[in-house]
MARTORVO-121061 format. One record per residue: y negated, z, x negated of N, C-alpha, C in turn; residue number from 1; residue in one letter. Coordinates in steps of 0.1 Angstrom, whole numbers. Example, Ala and Ser with C-alpha at 12.3 -4.5 7.8 and 13.67 -1.06 7.14 Angstrom:
{atom {57,78,-132},{45,78,-123},{33,78,-132},1,A}
{atom {22,71,-128},{11,71,-137},{0,79,-129},2,S}
//
This chain:
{atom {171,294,-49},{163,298,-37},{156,285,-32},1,X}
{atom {165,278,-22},{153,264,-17},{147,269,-3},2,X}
{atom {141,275,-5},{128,278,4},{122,272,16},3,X}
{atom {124,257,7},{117,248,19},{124,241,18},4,X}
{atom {136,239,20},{145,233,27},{146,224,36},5,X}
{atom {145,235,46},{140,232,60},{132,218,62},6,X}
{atom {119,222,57},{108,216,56},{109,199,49},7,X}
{atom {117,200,38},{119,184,29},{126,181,39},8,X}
{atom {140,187,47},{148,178,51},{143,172,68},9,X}
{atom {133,178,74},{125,175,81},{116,162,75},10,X}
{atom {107,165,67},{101,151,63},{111,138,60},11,X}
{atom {123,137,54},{135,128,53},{136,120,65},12,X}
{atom {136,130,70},{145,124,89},{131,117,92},13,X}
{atom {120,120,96},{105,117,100},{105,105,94},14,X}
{atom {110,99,84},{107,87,67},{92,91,65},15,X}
{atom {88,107,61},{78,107,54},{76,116,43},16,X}
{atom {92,117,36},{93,123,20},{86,111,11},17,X}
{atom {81,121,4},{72,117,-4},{79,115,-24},18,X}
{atom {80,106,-27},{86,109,-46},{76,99,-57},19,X}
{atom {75,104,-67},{69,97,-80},{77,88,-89},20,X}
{atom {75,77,-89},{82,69,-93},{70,64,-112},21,X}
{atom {84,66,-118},{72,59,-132},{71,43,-131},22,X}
{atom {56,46,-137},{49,32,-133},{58,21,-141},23,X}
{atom {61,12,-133},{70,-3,-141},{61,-15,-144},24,X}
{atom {59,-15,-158},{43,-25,-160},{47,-35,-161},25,X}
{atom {57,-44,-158},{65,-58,-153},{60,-63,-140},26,X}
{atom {59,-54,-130},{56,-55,-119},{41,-63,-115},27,X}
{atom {36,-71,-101},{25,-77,-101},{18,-65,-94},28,X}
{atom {6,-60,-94},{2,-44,-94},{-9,-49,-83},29,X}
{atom {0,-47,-63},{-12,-51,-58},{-15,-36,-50},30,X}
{atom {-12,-27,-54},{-12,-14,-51},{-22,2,-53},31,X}
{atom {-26,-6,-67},{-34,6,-77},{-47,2,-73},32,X}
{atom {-58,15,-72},{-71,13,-67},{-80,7,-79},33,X}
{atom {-72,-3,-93},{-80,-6,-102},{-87,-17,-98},34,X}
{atom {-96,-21,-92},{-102,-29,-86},{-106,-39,-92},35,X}
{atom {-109,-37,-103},{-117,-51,-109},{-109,-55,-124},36,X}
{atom {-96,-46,-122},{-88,-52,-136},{-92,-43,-148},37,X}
{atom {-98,-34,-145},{-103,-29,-164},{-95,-20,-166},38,X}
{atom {-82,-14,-165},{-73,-6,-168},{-67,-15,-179},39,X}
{atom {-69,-27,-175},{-64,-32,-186},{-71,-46,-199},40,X}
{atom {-86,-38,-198},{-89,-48,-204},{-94,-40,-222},41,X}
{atom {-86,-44,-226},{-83,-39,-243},{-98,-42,-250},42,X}
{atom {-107,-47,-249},{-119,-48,-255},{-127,-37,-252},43,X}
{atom {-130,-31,-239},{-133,-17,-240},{-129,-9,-240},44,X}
{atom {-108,-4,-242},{-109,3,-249},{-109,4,-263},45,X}
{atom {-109,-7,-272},{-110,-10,-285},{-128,-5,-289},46,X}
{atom {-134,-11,-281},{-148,-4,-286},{-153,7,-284},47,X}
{atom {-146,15,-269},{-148,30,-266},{-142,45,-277},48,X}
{atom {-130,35,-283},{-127,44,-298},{-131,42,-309},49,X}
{atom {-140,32,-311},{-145,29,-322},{-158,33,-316},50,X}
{atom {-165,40,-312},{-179,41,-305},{-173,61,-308},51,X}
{atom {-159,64,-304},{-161,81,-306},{-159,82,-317},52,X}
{atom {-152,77,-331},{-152,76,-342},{-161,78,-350},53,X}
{atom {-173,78,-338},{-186,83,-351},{-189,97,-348},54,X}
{atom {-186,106,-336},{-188,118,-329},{-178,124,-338},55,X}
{atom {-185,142,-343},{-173,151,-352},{-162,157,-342},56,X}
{atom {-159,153,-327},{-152,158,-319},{-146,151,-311},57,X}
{atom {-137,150,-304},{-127,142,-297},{-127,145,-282},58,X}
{atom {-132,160,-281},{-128,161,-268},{-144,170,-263},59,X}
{atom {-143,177,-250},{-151,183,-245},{-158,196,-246},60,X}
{atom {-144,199,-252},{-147,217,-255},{-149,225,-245},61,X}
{atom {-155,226,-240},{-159,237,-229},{-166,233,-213},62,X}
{atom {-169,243,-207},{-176,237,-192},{-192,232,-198},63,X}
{atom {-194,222,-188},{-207,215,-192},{-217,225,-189},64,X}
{atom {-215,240,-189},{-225,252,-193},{-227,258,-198},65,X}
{atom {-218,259,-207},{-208,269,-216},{-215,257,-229},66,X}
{atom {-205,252,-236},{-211,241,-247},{-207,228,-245},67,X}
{atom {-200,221,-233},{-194,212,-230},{-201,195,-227},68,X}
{atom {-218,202,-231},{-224,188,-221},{-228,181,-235},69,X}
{atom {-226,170,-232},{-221,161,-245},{-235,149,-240},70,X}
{atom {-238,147,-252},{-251,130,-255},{-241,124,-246},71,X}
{atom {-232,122,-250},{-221,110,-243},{-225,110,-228},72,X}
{atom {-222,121,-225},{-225,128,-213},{-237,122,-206},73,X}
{atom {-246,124,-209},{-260,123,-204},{-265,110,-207},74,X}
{atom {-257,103,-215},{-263,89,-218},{-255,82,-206},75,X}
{atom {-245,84,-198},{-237,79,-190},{-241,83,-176},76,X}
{atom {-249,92,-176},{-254,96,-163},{-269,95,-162},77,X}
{atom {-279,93,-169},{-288,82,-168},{-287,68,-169},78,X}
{atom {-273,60,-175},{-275,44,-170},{-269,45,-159},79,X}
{atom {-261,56,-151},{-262,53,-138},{-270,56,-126},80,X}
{atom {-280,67,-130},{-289,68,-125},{-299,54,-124},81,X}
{atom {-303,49,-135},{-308,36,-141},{-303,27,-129},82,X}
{atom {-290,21,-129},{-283,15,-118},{-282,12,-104},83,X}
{atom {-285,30,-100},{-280,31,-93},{-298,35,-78},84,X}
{atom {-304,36,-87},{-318,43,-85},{-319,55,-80},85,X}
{atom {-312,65,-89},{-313,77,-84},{-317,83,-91},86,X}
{atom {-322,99,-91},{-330,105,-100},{-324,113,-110},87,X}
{atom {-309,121,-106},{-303,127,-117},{-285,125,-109},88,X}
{atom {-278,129,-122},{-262,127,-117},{-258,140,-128},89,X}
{atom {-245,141,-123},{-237,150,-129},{-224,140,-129},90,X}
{atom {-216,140,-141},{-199,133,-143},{-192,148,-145},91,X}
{atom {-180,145,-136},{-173,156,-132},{-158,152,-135},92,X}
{atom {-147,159,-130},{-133,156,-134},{-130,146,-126},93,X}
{atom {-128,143,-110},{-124,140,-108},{-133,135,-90},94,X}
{atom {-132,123,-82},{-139,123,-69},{-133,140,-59},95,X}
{atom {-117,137,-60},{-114,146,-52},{-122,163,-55},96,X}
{atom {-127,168,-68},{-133,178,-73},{-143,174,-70},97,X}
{atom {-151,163,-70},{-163,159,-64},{-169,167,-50},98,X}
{atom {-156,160,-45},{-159,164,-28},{-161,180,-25},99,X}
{atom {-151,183,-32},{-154,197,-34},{-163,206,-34},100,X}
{atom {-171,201,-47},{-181,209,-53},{-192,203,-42},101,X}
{atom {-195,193,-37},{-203,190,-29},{-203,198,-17},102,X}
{atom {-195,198,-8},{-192,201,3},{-189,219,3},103,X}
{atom {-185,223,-3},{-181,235,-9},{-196,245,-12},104,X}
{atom {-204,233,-20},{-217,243,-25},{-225,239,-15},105,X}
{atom {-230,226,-9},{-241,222,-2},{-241,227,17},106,X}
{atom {-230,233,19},{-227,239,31},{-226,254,31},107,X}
{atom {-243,260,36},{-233,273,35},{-235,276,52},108,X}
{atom {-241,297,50},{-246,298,65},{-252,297,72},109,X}
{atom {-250,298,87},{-260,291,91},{-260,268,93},110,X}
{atom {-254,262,82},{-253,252,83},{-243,244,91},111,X}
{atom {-244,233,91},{-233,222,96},{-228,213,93},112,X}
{atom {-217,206,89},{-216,194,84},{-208,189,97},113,X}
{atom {-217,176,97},{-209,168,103},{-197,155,95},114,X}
{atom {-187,151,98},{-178,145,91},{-171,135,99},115,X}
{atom {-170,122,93},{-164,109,98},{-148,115,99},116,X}
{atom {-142,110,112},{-129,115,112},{-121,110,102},117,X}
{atom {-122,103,92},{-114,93,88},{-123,95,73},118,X}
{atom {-127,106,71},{-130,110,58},{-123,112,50},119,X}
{atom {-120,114,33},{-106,116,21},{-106,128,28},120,X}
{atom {-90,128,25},{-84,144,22},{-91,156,17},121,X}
{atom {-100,148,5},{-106,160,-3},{-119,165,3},122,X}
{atom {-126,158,15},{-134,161,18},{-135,172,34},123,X}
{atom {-120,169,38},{-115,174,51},{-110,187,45},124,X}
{atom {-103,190,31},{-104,206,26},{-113,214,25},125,X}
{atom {-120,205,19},{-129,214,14},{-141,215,27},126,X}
{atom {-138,212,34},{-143,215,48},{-136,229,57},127,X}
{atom {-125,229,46},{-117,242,58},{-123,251,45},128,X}
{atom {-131,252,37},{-128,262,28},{-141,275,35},129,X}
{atom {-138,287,37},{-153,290,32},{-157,295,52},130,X}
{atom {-149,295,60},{-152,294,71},{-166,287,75},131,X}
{atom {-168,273,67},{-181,265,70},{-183,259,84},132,X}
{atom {-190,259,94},{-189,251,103},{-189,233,104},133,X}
{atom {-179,230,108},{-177,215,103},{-173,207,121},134,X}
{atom {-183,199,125},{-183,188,139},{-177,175,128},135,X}
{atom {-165,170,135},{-160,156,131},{-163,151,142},136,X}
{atom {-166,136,140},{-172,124,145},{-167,113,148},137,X}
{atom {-166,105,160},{-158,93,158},{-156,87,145},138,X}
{atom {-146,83,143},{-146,71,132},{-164,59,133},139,X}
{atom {-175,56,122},{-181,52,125},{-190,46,139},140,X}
{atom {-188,62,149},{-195,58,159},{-209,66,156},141,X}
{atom {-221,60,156},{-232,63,151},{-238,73,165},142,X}
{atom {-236,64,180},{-243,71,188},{-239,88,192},143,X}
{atom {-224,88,190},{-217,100,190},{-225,110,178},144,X}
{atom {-228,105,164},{-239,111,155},{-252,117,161},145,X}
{atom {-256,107,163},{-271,108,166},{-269,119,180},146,X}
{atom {-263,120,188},{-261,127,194},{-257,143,194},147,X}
{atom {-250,147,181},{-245,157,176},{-257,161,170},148,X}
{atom {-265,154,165},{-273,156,158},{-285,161,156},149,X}
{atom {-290,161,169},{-297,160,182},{-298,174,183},150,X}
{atom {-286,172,193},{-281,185,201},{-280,200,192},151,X}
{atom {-274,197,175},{-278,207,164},{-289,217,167},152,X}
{atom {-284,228,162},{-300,240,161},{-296,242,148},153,X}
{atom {-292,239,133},{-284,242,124},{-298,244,111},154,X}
{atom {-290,254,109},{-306,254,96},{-307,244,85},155,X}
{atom {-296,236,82},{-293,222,76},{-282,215,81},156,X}
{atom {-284,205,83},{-276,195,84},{-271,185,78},157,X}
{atom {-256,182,75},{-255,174,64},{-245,168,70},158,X}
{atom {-243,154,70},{-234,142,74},{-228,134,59},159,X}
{atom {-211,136,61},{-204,130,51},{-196,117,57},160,X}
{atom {-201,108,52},{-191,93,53},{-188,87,39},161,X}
{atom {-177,76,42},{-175,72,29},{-181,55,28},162,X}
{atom {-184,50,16},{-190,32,17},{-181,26,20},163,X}
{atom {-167,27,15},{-155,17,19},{-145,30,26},164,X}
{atom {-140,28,34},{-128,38,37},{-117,37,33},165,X}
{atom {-109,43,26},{-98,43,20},{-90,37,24},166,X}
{atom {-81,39,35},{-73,34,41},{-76,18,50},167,X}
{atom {-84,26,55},{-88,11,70},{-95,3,61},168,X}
{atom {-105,0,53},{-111,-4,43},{-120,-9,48},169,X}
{atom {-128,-6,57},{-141,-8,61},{-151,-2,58},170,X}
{atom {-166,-6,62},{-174,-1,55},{-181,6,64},171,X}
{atom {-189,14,60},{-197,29,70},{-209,18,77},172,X}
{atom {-212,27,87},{-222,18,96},{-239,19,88},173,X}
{atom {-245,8,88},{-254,13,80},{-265,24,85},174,X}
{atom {-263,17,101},{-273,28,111},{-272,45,104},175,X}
{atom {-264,50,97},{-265,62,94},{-272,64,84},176,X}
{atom {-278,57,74},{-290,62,71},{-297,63,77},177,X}
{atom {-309,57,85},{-319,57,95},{-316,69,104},178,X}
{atom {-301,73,106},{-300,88,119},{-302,94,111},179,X}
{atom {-299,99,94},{-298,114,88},{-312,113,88},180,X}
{atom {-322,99,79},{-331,101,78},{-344,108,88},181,X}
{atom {-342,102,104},{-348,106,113},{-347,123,117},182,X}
{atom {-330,128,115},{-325,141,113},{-332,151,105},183,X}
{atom {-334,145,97},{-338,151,83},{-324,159,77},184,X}
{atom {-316,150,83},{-299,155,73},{-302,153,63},185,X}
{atom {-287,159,53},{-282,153,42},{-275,142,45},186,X}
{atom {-274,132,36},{-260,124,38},{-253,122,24},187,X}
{atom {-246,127,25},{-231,125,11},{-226,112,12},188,X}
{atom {-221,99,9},{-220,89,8},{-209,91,-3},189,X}
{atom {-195,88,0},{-183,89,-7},{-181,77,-10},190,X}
{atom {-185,70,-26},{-184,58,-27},{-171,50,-37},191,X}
{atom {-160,60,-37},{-153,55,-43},{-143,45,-45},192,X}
{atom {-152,36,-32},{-140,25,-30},{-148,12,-29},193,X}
{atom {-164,15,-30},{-169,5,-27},{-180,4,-41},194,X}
{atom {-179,16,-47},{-186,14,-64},{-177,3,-72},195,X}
{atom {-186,-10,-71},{-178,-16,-80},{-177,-29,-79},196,X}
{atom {-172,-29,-61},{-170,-37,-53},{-176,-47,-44},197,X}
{atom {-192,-38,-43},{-196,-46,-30},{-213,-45,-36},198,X}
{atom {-222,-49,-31},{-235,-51,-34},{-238,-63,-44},199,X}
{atom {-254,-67,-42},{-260,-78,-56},{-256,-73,-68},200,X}
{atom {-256,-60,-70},{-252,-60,-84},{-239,-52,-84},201,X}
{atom {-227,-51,-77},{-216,-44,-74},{-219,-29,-77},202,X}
{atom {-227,-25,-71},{-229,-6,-72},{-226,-2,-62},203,X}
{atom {-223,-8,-49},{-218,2,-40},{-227,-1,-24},204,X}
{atom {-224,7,-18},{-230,3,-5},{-243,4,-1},205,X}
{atom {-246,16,-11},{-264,13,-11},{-272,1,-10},206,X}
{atom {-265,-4,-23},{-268,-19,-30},{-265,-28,-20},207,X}
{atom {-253,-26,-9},{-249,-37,-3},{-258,-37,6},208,X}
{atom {-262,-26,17},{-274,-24,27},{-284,-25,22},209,X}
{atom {-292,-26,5},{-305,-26,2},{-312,-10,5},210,X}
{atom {-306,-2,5},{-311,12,14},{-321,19,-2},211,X}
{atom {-333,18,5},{-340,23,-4},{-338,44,-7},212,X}
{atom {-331,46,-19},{-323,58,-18},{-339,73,-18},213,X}
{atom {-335,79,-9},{-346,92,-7},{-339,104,-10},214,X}
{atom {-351,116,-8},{-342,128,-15},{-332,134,-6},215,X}
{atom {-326,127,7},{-315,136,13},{-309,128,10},216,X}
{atom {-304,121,2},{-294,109,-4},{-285,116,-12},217,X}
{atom {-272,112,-7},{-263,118,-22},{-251,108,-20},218,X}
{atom {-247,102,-32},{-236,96,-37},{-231,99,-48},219,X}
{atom {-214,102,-40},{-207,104,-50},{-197,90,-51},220,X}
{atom {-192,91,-67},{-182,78,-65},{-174,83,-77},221,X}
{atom {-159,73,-75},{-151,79,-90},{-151,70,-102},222,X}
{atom {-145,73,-119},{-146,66,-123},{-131,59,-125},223,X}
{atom {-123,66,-119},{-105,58,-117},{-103,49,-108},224,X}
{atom {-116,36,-106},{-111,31,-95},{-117,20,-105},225,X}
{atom {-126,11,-95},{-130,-2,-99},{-140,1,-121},226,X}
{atom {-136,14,-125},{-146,14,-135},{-133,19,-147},227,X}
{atom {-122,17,-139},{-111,19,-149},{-110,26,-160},228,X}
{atom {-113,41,-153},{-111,50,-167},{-106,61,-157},229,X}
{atom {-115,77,-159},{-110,87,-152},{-125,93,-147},230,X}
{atom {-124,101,-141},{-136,113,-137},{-143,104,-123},231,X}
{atom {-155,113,-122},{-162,110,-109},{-177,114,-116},232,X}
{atom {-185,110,-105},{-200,116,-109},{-207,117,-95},233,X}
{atom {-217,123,-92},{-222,126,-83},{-238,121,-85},234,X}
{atom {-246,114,-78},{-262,108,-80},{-267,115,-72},235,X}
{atom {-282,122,-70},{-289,127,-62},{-301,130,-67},236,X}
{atom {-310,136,-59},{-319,141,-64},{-320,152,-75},237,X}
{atom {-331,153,-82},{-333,167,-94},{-331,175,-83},238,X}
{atom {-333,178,-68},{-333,191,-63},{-322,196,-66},239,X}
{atom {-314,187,-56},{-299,190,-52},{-289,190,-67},240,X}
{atom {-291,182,-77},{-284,184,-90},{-285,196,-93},241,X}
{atom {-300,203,-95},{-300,214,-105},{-297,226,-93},242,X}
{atom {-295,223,-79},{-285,231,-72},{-269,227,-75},243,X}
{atom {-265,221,-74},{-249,219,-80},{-245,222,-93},244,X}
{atom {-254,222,-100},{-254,228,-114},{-253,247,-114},245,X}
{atom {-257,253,-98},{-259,265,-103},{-247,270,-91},246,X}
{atom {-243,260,-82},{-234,267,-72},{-218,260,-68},247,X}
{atom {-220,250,-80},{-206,239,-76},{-200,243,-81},248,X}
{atom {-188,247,-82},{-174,258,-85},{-170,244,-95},249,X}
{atom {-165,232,-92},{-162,225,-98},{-167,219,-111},250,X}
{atom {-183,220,-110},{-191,219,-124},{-188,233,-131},251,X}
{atom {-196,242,-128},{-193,253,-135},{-184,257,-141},252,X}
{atom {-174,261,-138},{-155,263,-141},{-147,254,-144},253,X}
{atom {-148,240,-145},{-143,229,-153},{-146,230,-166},254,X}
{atom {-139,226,-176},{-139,217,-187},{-150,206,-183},255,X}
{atom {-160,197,-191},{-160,186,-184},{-153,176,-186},256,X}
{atom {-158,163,-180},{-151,152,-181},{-153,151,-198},257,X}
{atom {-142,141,-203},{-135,139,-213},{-141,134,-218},258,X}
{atom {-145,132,-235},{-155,124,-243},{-147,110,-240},259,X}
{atom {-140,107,-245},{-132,93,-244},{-134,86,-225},260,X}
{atom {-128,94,-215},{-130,88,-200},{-148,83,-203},261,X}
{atom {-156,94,-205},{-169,87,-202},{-172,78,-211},262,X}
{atom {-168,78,-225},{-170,63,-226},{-171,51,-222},263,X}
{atom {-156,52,-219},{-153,40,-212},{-152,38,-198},264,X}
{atom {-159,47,-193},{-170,44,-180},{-181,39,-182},265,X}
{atom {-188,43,-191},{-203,43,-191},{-199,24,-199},266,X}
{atom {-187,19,-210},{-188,9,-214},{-184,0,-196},267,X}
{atom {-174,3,-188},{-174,-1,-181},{-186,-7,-171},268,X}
{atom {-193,2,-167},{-205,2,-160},{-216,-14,-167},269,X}
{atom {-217,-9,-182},{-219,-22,-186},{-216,-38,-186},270,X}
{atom {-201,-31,-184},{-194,-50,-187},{-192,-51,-170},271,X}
{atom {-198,-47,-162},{-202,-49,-149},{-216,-56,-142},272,X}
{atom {-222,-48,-152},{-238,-54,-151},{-239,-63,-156},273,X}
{atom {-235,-64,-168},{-231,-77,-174},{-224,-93,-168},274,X}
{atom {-218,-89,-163},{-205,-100,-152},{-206,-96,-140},275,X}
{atom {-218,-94,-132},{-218,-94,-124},{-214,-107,-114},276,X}
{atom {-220,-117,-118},{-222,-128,-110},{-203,-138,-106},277,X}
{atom {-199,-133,-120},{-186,-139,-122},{-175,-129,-112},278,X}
{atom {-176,-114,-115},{-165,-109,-109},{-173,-111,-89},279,X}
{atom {-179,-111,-89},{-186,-115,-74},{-180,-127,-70},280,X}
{atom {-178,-134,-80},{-168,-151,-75},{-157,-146,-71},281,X}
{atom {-148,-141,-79},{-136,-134,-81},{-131,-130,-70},282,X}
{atom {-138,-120,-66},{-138,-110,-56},{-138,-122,-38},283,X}
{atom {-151,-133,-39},{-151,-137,-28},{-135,-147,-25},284,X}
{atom {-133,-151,-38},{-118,-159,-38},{-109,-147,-28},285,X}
{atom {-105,-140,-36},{-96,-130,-30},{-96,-129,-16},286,X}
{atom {-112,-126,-12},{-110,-125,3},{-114,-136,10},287,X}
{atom {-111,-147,3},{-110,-161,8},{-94,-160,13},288,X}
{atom {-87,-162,7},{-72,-157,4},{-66,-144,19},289,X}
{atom {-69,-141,14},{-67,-127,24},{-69,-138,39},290,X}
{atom {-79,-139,41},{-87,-145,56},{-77,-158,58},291,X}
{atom {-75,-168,49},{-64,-175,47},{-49,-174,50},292,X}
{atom {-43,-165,45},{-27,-163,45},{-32,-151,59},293,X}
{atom {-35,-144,61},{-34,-135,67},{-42,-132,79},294,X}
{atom {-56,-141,80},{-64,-137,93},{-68,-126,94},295,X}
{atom {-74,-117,78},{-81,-108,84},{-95,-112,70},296,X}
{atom {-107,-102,78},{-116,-104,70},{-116,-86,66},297,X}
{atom {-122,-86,55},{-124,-74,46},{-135,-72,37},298,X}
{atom {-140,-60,42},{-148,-58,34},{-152,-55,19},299,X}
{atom {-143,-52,17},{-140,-47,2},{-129,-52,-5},300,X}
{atom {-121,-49,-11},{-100,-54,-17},{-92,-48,-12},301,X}
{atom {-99,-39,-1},{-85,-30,9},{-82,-38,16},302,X}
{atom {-70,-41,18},{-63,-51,29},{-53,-38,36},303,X}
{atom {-54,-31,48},{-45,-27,55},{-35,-35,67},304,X}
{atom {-23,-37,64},{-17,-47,75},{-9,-30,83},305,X}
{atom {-11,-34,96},{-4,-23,103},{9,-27,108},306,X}
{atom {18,-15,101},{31,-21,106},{37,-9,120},307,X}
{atom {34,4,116},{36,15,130},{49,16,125},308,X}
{atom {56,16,116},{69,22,117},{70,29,102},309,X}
{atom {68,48,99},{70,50,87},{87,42,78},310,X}
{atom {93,40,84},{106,37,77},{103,24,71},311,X}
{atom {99,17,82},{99,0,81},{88,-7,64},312,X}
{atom {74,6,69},{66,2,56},{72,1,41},313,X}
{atom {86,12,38},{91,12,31},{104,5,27},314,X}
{atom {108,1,38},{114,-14,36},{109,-22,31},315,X}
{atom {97,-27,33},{89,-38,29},{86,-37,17},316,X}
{atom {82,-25,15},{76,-18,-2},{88,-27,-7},317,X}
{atom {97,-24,-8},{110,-23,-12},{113,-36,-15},318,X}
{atom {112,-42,-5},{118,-55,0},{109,-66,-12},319,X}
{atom {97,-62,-14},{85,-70,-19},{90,-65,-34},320,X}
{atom {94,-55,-41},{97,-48,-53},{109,-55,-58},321,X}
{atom {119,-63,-48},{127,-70,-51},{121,-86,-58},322,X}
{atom {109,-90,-55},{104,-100,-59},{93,-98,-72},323,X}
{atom {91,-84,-74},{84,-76,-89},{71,-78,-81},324,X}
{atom {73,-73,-69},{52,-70,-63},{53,-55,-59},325,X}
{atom {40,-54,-63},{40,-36,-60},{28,-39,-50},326,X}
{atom {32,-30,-38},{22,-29,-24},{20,-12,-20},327,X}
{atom {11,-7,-13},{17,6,-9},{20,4,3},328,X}
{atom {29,17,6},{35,18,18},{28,29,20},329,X}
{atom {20,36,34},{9,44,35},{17,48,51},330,X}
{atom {19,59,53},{25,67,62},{19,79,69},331,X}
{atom {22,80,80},{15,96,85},{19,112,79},332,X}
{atom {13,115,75},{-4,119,84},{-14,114,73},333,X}
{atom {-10,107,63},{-22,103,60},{-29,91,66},334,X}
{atom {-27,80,77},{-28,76,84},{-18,76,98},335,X}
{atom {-26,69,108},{-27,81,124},{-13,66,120},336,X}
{atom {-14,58,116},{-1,48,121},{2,40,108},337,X}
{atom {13,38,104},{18,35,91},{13,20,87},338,X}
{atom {11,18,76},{4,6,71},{13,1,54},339,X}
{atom {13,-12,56},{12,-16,44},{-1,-16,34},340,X}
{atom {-1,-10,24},{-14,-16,19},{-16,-22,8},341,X}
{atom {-27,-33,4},{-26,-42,-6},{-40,-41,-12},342,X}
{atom {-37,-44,-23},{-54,-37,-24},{-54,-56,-34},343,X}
{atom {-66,-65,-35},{-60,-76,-39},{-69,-74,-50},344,X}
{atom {-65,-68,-57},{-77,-66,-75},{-75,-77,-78},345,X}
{atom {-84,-78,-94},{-86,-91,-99},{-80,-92,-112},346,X}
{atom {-72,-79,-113},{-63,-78,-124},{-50,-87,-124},347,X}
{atom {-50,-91,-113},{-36,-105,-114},{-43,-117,-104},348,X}
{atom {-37,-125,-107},{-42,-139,-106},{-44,-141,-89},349,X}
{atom {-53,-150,-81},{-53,-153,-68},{-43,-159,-64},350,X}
{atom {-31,-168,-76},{-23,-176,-66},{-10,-163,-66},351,X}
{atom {-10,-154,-71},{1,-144,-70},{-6,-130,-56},352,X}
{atom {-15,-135,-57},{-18,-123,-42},{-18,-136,-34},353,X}
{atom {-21,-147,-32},{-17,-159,-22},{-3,-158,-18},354,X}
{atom {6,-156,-30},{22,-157,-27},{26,-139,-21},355,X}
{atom {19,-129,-25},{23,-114,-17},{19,-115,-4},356,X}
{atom {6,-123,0},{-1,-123,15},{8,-134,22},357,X}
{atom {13,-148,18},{29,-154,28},{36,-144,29},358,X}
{atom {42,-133,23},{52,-128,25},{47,-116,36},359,X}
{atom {40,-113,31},{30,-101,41},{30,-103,53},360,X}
{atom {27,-118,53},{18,-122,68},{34,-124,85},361,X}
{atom {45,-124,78},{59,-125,85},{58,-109,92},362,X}
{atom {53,-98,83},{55,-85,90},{42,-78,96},363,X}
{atom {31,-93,100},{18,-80,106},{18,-83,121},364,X}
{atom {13,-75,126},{11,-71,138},{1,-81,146},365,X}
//
């Protein structure tokens, strides 16, 4: 019974079938959102299993309501509260369940969210869920905000952008604190691309703007990116926590996150604060490099080169896989126009993203 037939052989013809390829750990990995290399750094996870080795349990057990909320737990979500200067957090499965439970619980009747057009996937779902009312907004045009914002009669108002954008890999305008704040919005701050990466002490875009965090503040970030483990966590106020605690589908009815992932987040987190100053060198090399071979400047390790042709991006992929470099090839509709994308982690050396950005630099636009 092939069903959707139709449908696959339509995305084929388009070049926007989609397949899962197993990971080839030969390859130079300029692709994965591991940002700062800790997927593969064997000292924490050598101490994150010798750290659960003293715990009579391995895993989570149940929803973090049920019996599931773990010391581990709570010791991991006050050093990032600690960090981050916020007043309480929840660690959850995943950013994408993040978005969810955020947007899902903090929107009801009566409300509005407004949304950066160029928000995750997970955040533009869980926007259709629920018949919520949802105004999308230029890509980082503030006055188009403030103007929406304005014009609102809404019994709350809540504005979601992300610190780094996924794709385009820029960063959110800062002017949108000062509009929610004048609003008296919420603002949700999706920081999963810039936790790690950008600020004095690499926490994120707060840290990068200096934005002294208040109670309509909420950041969420994940921990599969620059903190090389798994899950997400959400920072906010005691108000808004011990409301997501009683109405987030995703806290409640999850499992929680995994004794072993928050370990080796919460050891992450550390060997960040710790090395701060070093991976900040790191990091400015890279996008020394980048601006170098390629003539763009970046705010974060997203390098988007625009190529506009779904087939062609995958050529390239391809073409670069023949020399053992992994890049993504990023296609519509998840972007309005097909891109190469390079993300330049610090998990392989600067003169091997020097040698992917010559080769790069022959197919940009």
């Amino acid at each position: 019974m092939n069903l959707y037939d139709k449908e696959l052989r339509a995305l084929k013809k388009s070049g926007r079938y989609r397949t899962r390829e197993v990971l080839n750990t030969s390859l130079y990995d300029f692709a994965s959102n591991d940002y700062l290399g800790l997927s593969h750094n064997k000292a924490l996870h050598i101490s994150t299993c010798k750290e659960l080795e003293r715990y009579p349990m391995n895993n989570s057990k149940a929803s973090m309501l049920v019996n599931g909320y773990h010391q581990i737990h709570k010791d991991f979500e006050d050093a990032l509260c600690a960090a981050n200067d916020f007043e309480a957090g929840i660690v959850l499965g995943s950013g994408f369940n993040a978005n969810i439970a955020l947007i899902e619980a903090l929107v009801r009747r009566g409300d509005t969210l407004f949304i950066d057009e160029l928000y995750h996937a997970s955040g533009v779902l869980a926007a259709g869920l629920n018949n919520l009312h949802v105004v999308f907004f230029k890509h980082n045009d503030m006055n188009e905000l403030r103007t929406l914002l304005k014009k609102s009669d809404a019994k709350r108002k809540i504005v979601a952008v992300e610190g780094i954008y996924s794709m385009d890999g820029d960063l959110c305008d800062k002017e949108v604190f000062s509009i929610c704040d004048e609003a008296e919005a919420l603002l949700i701050v999706d920081e999963a691309h810039s936790s790690g990466v950008i600020g004095d002490k690499l926490m994120g875009v707060f840290d990068y703007y200096n934005i002294a965090v208040k109670e309509n503040h909420i950041k969420m970030g994940t921990l599969g990116k620059a903190y090389g483990s798994f899950g997400a966590f959400i920072l906010a106020s005691n108000h808004i926590i011990e409301y997501l605690l009683n109405r987030a589908k995703p806290v409640i009815y999850a499992t929680s996150l995994s004794l072993y992932d928050t370990l080796l987040a919460h050891n992450a987190l550390k060997y960040i604060l710790a090395n701060t100053s070093m991976l900040k060198k790191e990091i400015a090399l890279r996008k020394k490099i980048i601006y170098e071979e390629l003539g763009l400047h970046v705010d974060g390790l997203i390098v988007p080169i625009l190529i506009g042709d779904n087939k062609k991006v995958i050529e390239i992929k391809n073409s670069l896989l023949d020399d053992n470099y992994s890049v993504g090839a990023i296609r519509q509709p998840t972007v309005s126009s097909a891109i190469i994308r390079l993300i330049a982690r610090l998990g392989e050396s600067s003169d091997s993203l020097r040698f992917v950005c010559k080769k790069l630099a022959q197919y940009k636009k």
